[in-house]
N, C-alpha and C positions, 0 to 999 in steps of 0.2 A: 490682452497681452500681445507683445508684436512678435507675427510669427511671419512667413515666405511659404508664398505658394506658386510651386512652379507647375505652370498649365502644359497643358498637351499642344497648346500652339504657339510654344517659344517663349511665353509672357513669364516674366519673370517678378514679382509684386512682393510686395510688404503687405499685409493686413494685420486686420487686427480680431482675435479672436476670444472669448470670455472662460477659454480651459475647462468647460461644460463639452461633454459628449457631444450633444444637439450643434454645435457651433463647430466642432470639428467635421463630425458629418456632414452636415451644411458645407464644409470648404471642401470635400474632396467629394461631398454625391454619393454616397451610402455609407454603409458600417464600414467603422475603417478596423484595420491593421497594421498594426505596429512594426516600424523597422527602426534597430538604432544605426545612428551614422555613427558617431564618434561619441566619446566620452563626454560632453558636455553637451548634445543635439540627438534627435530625433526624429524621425517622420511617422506621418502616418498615411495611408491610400485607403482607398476604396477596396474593400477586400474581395469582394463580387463583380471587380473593374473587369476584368477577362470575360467572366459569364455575360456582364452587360453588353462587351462588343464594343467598349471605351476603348481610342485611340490610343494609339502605343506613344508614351512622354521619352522620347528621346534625350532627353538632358535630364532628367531626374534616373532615367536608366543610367546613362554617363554616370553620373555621381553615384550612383550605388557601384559601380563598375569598381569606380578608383578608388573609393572608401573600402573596396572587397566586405560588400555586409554575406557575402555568400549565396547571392543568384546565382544558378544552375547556369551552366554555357548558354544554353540555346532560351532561356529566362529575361524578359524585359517586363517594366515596369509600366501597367496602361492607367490614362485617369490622372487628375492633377497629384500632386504630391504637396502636402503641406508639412514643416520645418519648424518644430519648436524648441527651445533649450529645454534640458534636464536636470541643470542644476541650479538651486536658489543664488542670494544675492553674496551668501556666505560662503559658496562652493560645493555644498553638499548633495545630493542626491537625496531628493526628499519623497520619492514620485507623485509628484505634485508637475505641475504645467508650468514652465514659463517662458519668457520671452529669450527668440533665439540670440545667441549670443555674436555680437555684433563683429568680434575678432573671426568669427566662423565666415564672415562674408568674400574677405578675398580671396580665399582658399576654394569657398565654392564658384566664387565668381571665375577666376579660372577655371576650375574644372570642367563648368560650363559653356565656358566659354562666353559668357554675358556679363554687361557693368551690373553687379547688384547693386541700388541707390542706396547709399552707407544710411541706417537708421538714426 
């Protein structure tokens, strides 16, 4: 499924991931944890990012900032950040994995401050 992973060094990507645990891990570099952005999106991080000593993602912080998922003031986001949709092709909320939704792109892309390449 096509999800966004926004790296700790600006890069801002499309990949593609199999919504298997192993394959999300794999994109963010350990056990993740769950944050939701918005009604239709999701993220996940590296939940041990901090204890690793992972780089602080300044525009995945950004984005949690202006979505207010509820970071503590002095609270940033370390470690790549990967971005998947939440809801099927129907609309529903299945919790099942799937690809992020593509109307979500200018919105973050702003936020960001980065062109996201339209999927």
């Amino acid at each position: 499924m096509k999800a966004l992973l926004i790296q700790t060094d600006h890069v801002v990507k499309q990949i593609e991931v199999d919504g298997h645990l192993k394959s999300m891990q794999d994109a963010v570099g350990g056990m993740i944890e769950y944050l939701p952005l918005t009604d239709n999106a999701h993220a996940y991080i590296d939940e041990e990012g901090k204890l690793k000593g992972k780089k602080v993602n300044v525009m995945a912080t950004m984005l949690c900032r202006k979505l207010n998922i509820g970071l503590a003031p002095d609270d940033m986001i370390v470690g790549d950040m990967l971005i998947l949709g939440s809801l099927n092709k129907k609309g529903d909320r299945d919790g099942e994995e799937h690809d992020v939704p593509s109307s979500l792109l200018p919105a973050f892309s702003k936020i960001i401050g980065q062109m996201i390449e339209t999927l």
